[in-house]
N, C-alpha and C positions, 0 to 999 in steps of 0.2 A: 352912434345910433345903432339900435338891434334891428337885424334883420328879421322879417314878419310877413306870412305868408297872406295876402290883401286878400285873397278868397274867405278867408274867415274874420273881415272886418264886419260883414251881414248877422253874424252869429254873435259876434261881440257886441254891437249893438244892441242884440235884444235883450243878452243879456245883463246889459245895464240897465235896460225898461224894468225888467222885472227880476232884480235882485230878491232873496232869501230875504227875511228876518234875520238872521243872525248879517246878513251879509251888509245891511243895510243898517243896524244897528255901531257895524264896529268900521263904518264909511262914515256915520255921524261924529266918530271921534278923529279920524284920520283927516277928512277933508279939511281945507281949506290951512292946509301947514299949521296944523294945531299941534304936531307932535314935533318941538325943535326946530320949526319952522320948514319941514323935510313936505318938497310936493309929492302925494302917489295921484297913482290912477289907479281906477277901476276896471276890471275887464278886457285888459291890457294883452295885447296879443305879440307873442317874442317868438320870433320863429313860427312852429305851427302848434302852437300852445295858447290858452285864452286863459292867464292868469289873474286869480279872485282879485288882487292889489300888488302895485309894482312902485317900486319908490327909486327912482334912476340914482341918484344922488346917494344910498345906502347900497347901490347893487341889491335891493331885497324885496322879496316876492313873500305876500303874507297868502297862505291858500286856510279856506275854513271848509270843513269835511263833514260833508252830512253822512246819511248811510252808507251809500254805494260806494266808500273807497273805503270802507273794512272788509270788504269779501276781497277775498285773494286776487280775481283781476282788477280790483279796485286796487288795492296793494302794489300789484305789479306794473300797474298802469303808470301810478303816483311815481314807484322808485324810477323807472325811465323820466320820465320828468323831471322829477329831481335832481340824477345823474346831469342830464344834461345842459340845464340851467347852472351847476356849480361847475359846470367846463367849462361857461361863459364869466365865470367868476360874480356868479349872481349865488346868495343864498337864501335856502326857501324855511319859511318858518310853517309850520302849520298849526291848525287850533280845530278842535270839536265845535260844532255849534252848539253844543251843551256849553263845554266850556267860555263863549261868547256869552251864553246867556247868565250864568254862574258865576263867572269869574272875569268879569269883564274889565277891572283894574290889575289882575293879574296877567292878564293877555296885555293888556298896552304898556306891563313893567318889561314884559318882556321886548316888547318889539322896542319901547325906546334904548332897553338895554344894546339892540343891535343898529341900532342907528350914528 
């Protein structure tokens, strides 16, 4: 079990209320062990991070990126994050929400490829 800091379970919640379109679009293909029969969750908080989709069973964390994480501390925010999730021997995929909206079998070629 990962350790998770309970203070940001209020923050995860909402976030589940009110996911993204893109976010909510590529939860319509992941839930209910539609990919390999692999459970995720949403919103999933690992430590002190509240990640988009978490799939214990793959060790992998799907994140989708709207604007704020192309400017530089959006960048630099993401690499900590990143970094530190693959110490835990978790690895992070990420997708545009263009790309969700565009290329939405190419995103789930991918994530079953890491499954």
């Amino acid at each position: 079990m990962l350790d998770y800091d309970k203070r940001l379970k209020p923050l995860s919640q909402s976030l589940r209320k009110n996911m993204t379109d893109a976010e909510n679009l590529l939860w319509a293909k992941l839930r209910r062990k539609q990919l390999k029969g692999y459970q995720f969750y949403r919103q999933k908080i690992i430590e002190r991070f509240i990640v988009d989709f978490y799939c214990p069973k793959a060790k992998l964390v799907i994140e989708l990126d709207g604007g704020q994480h192309y400017s530089e501390d959006g960048k630099m925010k993401d690499s900590i994050r990143d970094d530190s999730l693959a110490k835990k021997g978790i690895t992070v995929l990420r997708f545009s929400d263009k790309e969700i909206f565009e290329n939405i079998g190419g995103v789930l070629e991918r994530i079953w490829g890491n499954l």
